[in-house]
FIMARDO-68952 format. One record per residue (C-alpha): residue number from 1; residue in one letter; chain; x, y, z. Coordinates in steps of 0.001 Angstrom, whole numbers. Layout:
N
<site lumlum="NUM" lumfi="A" zamar="A" xx="X" yy="Y" zz="Z"/>
...
end
This chain:
263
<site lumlum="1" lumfi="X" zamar="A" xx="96164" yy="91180" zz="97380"/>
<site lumlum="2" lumfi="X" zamar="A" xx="99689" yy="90182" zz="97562"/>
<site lumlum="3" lumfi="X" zamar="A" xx="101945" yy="92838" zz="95657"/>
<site lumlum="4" lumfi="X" zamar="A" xx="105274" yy="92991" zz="94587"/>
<site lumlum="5" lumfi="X" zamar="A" xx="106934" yy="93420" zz="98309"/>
<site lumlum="6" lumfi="X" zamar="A" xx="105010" yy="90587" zz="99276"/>
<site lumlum="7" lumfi="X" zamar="A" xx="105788" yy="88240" zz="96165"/>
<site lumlum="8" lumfi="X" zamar="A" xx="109010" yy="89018" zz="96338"/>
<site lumlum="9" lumfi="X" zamar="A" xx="109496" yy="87974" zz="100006"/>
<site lumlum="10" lumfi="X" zamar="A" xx="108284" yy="84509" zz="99001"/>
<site lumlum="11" lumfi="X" zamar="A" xx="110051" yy="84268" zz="96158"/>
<site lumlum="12" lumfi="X" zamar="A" xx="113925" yy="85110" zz="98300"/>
<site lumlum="13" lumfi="X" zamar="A" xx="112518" yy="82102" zz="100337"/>
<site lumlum="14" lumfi="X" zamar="A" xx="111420" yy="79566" zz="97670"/>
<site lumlum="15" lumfi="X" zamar="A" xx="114299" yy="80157" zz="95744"/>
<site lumlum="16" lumfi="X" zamar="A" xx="116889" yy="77827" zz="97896"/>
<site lumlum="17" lumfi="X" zamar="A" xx="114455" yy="75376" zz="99053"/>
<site lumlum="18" lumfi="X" zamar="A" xx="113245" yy="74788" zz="95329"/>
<site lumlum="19" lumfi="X" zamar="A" xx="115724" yy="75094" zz="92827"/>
<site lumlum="20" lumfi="X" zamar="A" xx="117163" yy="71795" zz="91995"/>
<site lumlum="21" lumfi="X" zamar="A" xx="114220" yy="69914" zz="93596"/>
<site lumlum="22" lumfi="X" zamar="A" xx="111995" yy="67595" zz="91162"/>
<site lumlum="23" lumfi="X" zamar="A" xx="108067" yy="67310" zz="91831"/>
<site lumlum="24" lumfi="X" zamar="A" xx="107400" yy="63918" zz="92022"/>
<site lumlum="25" lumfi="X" zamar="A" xx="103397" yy="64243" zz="92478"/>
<site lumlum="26" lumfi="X" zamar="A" xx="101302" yy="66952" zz="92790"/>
<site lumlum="27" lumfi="X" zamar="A" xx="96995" yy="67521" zz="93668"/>
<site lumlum="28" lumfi="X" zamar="A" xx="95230" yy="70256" zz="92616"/>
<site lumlum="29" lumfi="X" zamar="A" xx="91500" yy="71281" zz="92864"/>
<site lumlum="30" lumfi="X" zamar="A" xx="89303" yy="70627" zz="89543"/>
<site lumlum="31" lumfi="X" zamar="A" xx="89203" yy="74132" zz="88750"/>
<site lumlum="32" lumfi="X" zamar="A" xx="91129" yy="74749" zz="85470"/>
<site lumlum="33" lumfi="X" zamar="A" xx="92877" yy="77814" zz="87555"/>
<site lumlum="34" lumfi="X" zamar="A" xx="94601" yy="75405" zz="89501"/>
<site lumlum="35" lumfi="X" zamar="A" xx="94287" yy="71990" zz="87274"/>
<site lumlum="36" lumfi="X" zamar="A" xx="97618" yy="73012" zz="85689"/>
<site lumlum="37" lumfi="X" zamar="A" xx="99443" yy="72386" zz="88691"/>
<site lumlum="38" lumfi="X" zamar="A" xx="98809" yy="68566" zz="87579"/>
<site lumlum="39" lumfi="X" zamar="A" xx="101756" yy="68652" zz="84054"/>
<site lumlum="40" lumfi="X" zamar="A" xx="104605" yy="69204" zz="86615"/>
<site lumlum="41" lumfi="X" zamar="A" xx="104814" yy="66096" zz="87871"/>
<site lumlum="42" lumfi="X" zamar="A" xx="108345" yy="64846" zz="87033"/>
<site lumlum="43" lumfi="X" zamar="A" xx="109914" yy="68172" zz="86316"/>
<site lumlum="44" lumfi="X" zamar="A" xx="112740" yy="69554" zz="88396"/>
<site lumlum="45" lumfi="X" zamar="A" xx="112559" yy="73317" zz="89289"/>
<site lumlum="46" lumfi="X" zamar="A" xx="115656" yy="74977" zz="88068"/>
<site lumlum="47" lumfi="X" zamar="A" xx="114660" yy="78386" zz="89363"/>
<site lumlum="48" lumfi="X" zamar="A" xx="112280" yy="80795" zz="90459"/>
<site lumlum="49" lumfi="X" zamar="A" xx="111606" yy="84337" zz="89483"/>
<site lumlum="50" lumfi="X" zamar="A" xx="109275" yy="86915" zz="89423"/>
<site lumlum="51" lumfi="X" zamar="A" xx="107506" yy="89622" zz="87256"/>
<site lumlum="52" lumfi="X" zamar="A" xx="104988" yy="92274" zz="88520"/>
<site lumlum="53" lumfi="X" zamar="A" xx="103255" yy="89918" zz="90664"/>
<site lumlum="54" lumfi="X" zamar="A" xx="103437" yy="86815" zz="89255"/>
<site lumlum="55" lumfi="X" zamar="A" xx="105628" yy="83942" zz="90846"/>
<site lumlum="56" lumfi="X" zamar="A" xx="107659" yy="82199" zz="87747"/>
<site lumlum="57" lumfi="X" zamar="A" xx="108957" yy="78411" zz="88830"/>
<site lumlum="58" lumfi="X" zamar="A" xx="111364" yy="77212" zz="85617"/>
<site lumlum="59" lumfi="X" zamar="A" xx="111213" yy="73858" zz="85172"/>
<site lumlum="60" lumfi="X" zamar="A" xx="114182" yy="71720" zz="83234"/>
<site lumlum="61" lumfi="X" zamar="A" xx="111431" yy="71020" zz="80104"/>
<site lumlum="62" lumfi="X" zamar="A" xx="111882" yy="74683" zz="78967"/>
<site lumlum="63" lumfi="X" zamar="A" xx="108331" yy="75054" zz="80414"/>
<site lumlum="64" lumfi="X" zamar="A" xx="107444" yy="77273" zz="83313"/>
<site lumlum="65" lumfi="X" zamar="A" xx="104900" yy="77170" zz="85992"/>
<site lumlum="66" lumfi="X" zamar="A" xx="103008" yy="80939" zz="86196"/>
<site lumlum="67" lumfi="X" zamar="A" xx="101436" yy="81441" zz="89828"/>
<site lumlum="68" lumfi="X" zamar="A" xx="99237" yy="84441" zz="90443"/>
<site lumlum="69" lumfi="X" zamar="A" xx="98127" yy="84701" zz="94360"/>
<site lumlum="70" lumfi="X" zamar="A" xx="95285" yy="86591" zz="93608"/>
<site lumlum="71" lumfi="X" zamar="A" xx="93438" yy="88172" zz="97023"/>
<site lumlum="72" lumfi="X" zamar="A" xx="94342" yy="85825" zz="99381"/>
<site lumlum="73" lumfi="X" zamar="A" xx="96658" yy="83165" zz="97849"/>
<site lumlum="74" lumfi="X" zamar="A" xx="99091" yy="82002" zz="100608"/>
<site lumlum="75" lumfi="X" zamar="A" xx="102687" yy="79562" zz="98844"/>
<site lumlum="76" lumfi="X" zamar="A" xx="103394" yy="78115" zz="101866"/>
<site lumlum="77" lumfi="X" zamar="A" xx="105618" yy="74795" zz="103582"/>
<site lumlum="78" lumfi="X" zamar="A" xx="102796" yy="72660" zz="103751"/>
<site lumlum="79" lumfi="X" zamar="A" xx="102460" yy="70406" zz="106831"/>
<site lumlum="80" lumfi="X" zamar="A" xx="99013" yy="69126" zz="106388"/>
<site lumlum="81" lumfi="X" zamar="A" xx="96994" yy="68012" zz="103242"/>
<site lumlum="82" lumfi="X" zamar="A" xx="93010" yy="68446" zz="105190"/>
<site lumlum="83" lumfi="X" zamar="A" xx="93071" yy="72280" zz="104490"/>
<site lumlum="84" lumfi="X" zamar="A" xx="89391" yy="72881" zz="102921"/>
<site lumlum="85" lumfi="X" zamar="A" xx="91225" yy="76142" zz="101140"/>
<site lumlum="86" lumfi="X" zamar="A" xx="94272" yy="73914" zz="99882"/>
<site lumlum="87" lumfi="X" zamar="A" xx="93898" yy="74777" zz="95986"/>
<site lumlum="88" lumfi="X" zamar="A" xx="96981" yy="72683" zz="94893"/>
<site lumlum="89" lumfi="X" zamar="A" xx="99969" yy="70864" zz="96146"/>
<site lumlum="90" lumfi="X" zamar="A" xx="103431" yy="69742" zz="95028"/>
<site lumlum="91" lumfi="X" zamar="A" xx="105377" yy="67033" zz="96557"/>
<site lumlum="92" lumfi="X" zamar="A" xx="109472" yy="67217" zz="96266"/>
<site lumlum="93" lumfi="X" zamar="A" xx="111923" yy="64878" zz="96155"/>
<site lumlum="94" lumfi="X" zamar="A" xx="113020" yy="65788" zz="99828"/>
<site lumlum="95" lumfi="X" zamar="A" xx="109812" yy="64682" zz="100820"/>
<site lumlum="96" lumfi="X" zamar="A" xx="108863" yy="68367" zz="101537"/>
<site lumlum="97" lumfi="X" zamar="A" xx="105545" yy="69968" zz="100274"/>
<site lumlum="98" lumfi="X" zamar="A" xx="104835" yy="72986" zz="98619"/>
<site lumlum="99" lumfi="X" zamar="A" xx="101177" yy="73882" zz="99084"/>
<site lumlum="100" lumfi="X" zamar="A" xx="98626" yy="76722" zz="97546"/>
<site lumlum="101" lumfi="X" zamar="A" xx="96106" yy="77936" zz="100304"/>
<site lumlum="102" lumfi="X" zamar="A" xx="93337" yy="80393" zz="98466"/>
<site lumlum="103" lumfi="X" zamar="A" xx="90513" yy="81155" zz="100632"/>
<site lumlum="104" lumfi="X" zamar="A" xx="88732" yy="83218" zz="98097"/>
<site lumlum="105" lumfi="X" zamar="A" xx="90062" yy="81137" zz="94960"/>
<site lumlum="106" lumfi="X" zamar="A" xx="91134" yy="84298" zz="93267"/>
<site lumlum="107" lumfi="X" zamar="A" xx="94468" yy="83083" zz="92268"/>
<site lumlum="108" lumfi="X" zamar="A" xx="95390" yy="80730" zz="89546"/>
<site lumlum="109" lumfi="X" zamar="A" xx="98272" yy="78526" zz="87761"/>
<site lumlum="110" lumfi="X" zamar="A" xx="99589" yy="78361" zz="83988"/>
<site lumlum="111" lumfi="X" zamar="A" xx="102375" yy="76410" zz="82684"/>
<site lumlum="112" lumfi="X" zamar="A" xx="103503" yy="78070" zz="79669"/>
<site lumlum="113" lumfi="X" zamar="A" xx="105954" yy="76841" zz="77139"/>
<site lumlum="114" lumfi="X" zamar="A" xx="107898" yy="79288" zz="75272"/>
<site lumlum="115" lumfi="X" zamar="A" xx="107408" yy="82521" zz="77409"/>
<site lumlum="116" lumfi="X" zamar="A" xx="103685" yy="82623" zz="76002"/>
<site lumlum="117" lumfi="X" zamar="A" xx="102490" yy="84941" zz="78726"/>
<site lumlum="118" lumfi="X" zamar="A" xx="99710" yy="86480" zz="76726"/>
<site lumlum="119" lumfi="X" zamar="A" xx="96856" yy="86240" zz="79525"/>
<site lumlum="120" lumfi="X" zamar="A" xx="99178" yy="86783" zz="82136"/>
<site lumlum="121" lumfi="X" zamar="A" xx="102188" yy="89237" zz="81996"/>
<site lumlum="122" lumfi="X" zamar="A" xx="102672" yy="89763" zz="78799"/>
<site lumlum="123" lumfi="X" zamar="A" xx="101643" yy="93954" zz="78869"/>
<site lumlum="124" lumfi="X" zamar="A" xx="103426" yy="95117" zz="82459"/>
<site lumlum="125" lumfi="X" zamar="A" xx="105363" yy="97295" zz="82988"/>
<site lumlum="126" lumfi="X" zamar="A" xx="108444" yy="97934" zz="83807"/>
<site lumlum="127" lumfi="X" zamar="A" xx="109777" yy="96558" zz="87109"/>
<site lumlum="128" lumfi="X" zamar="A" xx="109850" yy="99584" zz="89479"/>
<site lumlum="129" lumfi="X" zamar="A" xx="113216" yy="98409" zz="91361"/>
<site lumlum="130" lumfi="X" zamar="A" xx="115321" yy="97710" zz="88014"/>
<site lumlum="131" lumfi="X" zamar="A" xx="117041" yy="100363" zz="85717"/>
<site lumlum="132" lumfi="X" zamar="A" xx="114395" yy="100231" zz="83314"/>
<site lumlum="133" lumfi="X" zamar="A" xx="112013" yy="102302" zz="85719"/>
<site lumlum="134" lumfi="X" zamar="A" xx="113251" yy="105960" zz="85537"/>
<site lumlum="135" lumfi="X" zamar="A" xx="111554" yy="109245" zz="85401"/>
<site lumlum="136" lumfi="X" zamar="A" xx="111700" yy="110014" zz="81717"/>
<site lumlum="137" lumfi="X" zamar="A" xx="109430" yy="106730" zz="80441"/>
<site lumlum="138" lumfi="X" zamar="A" xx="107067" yy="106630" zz="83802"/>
<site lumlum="139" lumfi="X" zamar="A" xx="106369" yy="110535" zz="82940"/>
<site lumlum="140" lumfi="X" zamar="A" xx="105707" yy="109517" zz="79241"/>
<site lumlum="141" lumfi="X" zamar="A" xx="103650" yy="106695" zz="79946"/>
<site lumlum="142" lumfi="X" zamar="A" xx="101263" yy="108656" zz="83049"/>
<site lumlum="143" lumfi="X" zamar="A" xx="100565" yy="111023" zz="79816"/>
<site lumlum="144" lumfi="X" zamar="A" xx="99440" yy="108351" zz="77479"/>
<site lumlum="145" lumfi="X" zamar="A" xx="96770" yy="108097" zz="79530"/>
<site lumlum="146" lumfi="X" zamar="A" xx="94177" yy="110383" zz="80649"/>
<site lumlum="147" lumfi="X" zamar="A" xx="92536" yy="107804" zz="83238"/>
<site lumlum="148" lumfi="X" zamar="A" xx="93294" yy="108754" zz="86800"/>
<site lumlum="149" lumfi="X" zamar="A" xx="96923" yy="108498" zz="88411"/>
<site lumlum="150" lumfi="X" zamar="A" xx="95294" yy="105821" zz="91015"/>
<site lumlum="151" lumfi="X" zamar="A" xx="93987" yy="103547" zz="87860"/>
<site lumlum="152" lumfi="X" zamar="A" xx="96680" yy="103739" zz="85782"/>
<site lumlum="153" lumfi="X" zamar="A" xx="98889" yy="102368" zz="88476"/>
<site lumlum="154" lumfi="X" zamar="A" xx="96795" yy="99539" zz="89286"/>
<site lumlum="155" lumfi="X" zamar="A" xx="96721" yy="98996" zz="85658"/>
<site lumlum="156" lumfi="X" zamar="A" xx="100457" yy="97479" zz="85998"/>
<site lumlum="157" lumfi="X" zamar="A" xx="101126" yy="99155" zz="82223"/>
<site lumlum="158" lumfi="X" zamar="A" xx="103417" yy="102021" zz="83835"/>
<site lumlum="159" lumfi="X" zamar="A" xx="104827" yy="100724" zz="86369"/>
<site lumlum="160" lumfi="X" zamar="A" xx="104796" yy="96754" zz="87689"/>
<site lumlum="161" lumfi="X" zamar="A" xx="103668" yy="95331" zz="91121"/>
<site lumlum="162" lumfi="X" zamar="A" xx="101927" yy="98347" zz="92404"/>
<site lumlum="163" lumfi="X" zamar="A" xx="98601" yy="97360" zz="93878"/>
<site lumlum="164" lumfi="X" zamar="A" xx="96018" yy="99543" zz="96609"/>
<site lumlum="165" lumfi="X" zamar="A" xx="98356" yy="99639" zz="99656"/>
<site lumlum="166" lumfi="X" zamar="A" xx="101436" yy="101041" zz="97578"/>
<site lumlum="167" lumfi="X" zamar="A" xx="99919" yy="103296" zz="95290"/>
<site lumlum="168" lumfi="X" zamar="A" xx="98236" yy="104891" zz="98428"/>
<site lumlum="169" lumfi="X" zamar="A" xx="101130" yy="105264" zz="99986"/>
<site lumlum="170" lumfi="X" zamar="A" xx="103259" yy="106308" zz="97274"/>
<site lumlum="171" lumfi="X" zamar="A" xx="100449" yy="109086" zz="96006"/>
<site lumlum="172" lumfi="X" zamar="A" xx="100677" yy="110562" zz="99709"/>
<site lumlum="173" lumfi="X" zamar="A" xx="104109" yy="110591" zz="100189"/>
<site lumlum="174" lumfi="X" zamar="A" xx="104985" yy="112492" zz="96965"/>
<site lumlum="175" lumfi="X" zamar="A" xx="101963" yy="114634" zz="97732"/>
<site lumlum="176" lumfi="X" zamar="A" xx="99947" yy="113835" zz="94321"/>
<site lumlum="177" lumfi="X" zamar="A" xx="95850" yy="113234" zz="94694"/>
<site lumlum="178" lumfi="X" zamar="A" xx="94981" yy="109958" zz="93012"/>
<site lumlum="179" lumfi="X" zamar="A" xx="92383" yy="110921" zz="91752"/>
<site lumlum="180" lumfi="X" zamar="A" xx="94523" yy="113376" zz="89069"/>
<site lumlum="181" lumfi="X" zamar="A" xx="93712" yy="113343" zz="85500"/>
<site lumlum="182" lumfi="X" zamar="A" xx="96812" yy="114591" zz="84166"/>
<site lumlum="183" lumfi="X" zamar="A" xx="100286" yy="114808" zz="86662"/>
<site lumlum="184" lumfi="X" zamar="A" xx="103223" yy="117202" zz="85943"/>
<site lumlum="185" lumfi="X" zamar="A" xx="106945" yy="116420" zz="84976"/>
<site lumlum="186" lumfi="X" zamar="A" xx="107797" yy="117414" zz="88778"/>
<site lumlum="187" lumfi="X" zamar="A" xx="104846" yy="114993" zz="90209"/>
<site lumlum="188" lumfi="X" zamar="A" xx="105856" yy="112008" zz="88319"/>
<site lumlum="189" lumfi="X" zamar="A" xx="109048" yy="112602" zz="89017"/>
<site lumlum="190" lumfi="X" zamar="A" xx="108322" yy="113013" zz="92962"/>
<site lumlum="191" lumfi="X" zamar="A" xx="105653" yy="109790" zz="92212"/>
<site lumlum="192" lumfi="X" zamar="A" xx="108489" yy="107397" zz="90770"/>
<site lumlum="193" lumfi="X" zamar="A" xx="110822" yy="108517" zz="93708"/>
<site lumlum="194" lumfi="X" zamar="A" xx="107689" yy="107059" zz="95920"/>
<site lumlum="195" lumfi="X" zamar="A" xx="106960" yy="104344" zz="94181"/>
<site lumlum="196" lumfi="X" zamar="A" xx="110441" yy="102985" zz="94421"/>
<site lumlum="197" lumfi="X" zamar="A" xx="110979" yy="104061" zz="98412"/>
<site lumlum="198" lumfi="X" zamar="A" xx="107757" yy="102568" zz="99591"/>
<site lumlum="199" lumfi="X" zamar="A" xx="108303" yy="98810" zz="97705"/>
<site lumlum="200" lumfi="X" zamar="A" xx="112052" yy="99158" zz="99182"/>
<site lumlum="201" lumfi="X" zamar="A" xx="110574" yy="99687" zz="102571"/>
<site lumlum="202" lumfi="X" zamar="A" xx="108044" yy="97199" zz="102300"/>
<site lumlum="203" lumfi="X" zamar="A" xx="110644" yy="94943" zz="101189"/>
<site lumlum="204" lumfi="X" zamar="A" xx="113011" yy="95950" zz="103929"/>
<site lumlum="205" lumfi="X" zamar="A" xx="109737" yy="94963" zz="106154"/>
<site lumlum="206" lumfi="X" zamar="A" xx="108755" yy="91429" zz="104668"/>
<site lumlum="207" lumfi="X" zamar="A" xx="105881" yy="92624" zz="103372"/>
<site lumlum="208" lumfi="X" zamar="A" xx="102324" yy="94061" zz="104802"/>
<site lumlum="209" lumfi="X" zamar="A" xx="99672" yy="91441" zz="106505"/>
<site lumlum="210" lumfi="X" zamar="A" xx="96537" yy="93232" zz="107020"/>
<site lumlum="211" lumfi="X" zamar="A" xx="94656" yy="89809" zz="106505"/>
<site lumlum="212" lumfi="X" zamar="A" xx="95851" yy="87231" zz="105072"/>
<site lumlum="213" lumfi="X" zamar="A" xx="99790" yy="87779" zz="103763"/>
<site lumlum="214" lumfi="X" zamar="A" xx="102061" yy="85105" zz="104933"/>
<site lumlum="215" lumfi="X" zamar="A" xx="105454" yy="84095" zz="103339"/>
<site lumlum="216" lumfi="X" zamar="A" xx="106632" yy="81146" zz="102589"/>
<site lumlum="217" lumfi="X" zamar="A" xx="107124" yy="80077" zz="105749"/>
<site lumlum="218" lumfi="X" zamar="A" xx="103946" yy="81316" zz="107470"/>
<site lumlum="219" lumfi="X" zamar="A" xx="105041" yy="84208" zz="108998"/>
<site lumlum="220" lumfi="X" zamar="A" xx="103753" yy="87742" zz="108647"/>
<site lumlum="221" lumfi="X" zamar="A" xx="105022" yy="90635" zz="107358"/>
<site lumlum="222" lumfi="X" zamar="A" xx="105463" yy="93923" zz="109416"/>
<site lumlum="223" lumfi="X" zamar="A" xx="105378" yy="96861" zz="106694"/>
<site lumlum="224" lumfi="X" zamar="A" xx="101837" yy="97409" zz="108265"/>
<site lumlum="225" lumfi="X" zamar="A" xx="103556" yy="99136" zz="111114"/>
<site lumlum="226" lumfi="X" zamar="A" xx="104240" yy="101674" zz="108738"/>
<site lumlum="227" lumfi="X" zamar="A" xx="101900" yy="102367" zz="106768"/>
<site lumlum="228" lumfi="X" zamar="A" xx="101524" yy="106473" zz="106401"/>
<site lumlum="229" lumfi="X" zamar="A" xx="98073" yy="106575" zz="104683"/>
<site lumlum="230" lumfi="X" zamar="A" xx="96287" yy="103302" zz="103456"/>
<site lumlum="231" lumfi="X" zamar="A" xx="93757" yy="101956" zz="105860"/>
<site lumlum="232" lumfi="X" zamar="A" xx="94082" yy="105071" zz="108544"/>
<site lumlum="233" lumfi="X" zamar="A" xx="90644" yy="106762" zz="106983"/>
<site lumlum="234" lumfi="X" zamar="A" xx="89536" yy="109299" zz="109669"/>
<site lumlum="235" lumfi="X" zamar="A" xx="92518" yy="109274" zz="111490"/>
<site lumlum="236" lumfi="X" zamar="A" xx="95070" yy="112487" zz="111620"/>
<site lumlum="237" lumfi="X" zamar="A" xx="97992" yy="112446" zz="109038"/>
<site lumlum="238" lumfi="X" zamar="A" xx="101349" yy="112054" zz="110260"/>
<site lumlum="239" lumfi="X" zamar="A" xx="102301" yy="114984" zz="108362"/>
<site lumlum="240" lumfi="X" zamar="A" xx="99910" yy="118261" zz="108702"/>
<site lumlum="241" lumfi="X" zamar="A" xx="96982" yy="116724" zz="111714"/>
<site lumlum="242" lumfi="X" zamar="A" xx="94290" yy="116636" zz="109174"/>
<site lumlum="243" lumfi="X" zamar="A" xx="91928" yy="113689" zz="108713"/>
<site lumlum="244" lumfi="X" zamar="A" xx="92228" yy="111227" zz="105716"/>
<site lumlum="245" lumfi="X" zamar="A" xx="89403" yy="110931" zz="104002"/>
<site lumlum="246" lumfi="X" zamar="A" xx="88211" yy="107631" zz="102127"/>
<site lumlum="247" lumfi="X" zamar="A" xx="87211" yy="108118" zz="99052"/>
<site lumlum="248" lumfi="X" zamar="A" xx="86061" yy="105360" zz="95688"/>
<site lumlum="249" lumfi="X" zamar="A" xx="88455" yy="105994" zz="92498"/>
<site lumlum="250" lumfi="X" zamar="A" xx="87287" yy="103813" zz="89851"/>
<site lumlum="251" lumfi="X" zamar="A" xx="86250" yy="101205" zz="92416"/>
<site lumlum="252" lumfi="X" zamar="A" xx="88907" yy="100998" zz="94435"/>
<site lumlum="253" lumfi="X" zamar="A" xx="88708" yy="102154" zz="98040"/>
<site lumlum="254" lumfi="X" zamar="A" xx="91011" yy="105000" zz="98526"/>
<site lumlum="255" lumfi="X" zamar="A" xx="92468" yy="107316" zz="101446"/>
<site lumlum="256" lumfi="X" zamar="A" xx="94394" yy="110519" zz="101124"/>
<site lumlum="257" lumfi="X" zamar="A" xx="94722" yy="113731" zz="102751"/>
<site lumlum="258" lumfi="X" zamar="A" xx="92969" yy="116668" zz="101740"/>
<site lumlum="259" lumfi="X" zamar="A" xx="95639" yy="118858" zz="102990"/>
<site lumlum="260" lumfi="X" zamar="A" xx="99283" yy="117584" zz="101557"/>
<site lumlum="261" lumfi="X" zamar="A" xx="97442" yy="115691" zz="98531"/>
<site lumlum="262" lumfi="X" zamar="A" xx="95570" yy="118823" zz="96724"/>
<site lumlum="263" lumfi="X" zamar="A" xx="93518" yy="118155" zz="93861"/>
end
């Protein structure tokens, strides 16, 4: 699944071929995740931001367009129309096409009028790059909880944007198992230190393809290149030589190392 690295990457690159462009028709499949693509037709995109995950397109009706990529949701320059997995399609005024490719039709659209985001983003977090992320609330929020440090990240209510790659990787690199309970004043702390270096890294990287990432011009990222922990189950950690282990936390495949992650 696309996560906030990823997002974010397509969102620097829609932002000056959009903004200022009006959608003059659009296509979408019948699904009512993508239908709403349909009520922008004749509205000019004035900009495009993003929260957590989500993709936010403003248009000049005081509306905006909500796009979630779910697993394998692609916002790509679209060349040809004949894609089986095209889910939706705007054309611009410059003749160009923005298209929605989702193989696994995970992802969906909202157009929202007054900031209603309930259904959407409407709980996250705080954004883990901006000044409202810092040590003090991310402890006090990890200890509202008593669900494991893994689960609440992926719940986006701490911190938002972090998905499985990330919080793997941030979980080994401040040395905290996910599969904690309860994490101490000096493991949050190291945790939102990680959670901040490994999206700026990412970032730095244009993202992590493992499958199916592409940004919005079809290219891959290359954060995979450096990815410490997630996905290298029974290989040797870069740190102390002993073998990740795979484990399940709440459904959601997991590798750490036994030796710098202790429970």
């Amino acid at each position: 699944m696309p996560e906030l690295p990823e997002v974010e990457s397509i969102r620097r690159q829609l932002v000056p071929w959009l903004t200022g462009l009006q959608i003059i028709s659009s296509w979408s499949h019948p699904s009512e995740k993508f239908s709403p693509a349909l009520e922008t037709i004749g509205m000019t995109i004035e900009s495009v931001n993003r929260r957590g995950k989500y993709l936010l397109l403003e248009l000049d009706d005081e509306r905006e367009m909500v796009i979630h990529l779910g697993m394998t949701g692609q916002l790509t320059r679209t060349e040809s129309l004949s894609d089986p997995y095209l889910r939706a399609w705007w054309e611009l005024d410059n003749r160009s096409i923005l298209g929605f490719r989702d193989v696994r039709r995970f992802g969906r659209i909202r157009v929202v009028t007054g900031k209603d985001y309930e259904g959407t983003l409407a709980h996250l977090g705080p954004e883990p790059l901006s000044s409202d992320f810092t040590p003090e609330k991310f402890y006090a929020d990890m200890r509202k909880s008593s669900r494991k440090v893994k689960t609440q990240l992926l719940s986006q209510k701490p911190v938002a944007g972090v998905g499985n790659i990330y919080a793997d990787e941030a979980c080994f690199r401040a040395g905290v198992y996910p599969g904690l309970r309860r994490v101490t004043r000096k493991q949050a702390e190291r945790l939102h230190l990680e959670i901040k270096a490994v999206l700026e890294l990412a970032l730095q990287n244009g993202g992590t393809t493992l499958r199916d990432y592409v940004n919005a011009e079809g290219a891959q990222g290359r954060n995979q290149e450096f990815l410490l922990c997630y996905g290298r189950s029974d290989e040797p950690c870069y740190i102390c030589g002993d073998i990740l282990k795979r484990t399940v936390i709440d459904g959601r495949g997991t590798t750490y190392c036994r030796g710098c992650q202790k429970r």
